[in-house]
N, C-alpha and C positions, 0 to 999 in steps of 0.2 A: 643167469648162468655165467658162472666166469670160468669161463678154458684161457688158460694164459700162456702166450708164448713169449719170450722173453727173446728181443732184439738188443743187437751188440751196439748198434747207431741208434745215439740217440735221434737224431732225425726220424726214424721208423717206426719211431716210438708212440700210441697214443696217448700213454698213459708213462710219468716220471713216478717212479716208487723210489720212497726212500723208506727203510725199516730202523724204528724207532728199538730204543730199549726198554722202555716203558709202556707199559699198556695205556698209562693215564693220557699221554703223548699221542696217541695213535687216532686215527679217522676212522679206521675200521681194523676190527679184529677179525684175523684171518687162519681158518683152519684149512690145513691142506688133506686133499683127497685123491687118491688114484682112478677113480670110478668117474667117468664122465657124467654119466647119467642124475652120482651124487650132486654134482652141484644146479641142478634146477632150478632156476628164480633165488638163489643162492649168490649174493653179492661176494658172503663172506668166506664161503667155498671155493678155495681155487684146485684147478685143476690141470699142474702142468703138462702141456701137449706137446708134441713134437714137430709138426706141422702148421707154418703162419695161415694155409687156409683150412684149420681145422679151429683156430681161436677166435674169440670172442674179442677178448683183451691184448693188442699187441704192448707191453710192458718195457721201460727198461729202466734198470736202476739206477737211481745217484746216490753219489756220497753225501752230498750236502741237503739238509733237510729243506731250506730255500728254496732250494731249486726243482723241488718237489711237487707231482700237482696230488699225488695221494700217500699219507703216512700210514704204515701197518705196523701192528704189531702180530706175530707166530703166535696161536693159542693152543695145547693140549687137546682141546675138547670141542666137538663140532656144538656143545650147548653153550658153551664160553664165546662163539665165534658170533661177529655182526658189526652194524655200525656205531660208531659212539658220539658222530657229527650230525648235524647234515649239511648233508655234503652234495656237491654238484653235481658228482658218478654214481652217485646211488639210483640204483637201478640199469645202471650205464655199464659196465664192467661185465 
């Protein structure tokens, strides 16, 4: 299940996301959802919350894709959305 709430300090951060421009680039494809309930056992469903203790995934962005511990690319389509690595967070988010 990923509920993601996104911290300003990186310090607070679990999770460094950087968003690639390229799907072929990306760790996981990520479809976004309003519905909490949608993202169940759902890596590649996020769903941003409003609330750090209502998340799963505390997040914060970088500009630098280095400095990143997970790359995403935005998908259209929740059939489109998943992992394309494997990756350390998988199942972890």
């Amino acid at each position: 299940m990923a509920l993601i709430y996104e911290v300003q300090v990186r310090g607070a951060a679990k999770v460094l996301v950087h968003e690639v421009s390229s799907r072929a680039a990306a760790d996981l494809l990520v479809y976004r959802v309003d519905s909490r309930g949608a993202t169940h056992n759902q890596d590649s469903l996020w769903c941003q919350v409003a609330s750090r203790s209502m998340a799963t995934s505390l997040i914060h962005w970088v500009s630098h894709r280095g400095a990143a511990d997970l790359l995403v690319y935005f998908v259209s389509s929740r059939g489109a959305s998943g992992w394309q690595t494997q990756h350390p967070l998988k199942g972890r988010l």
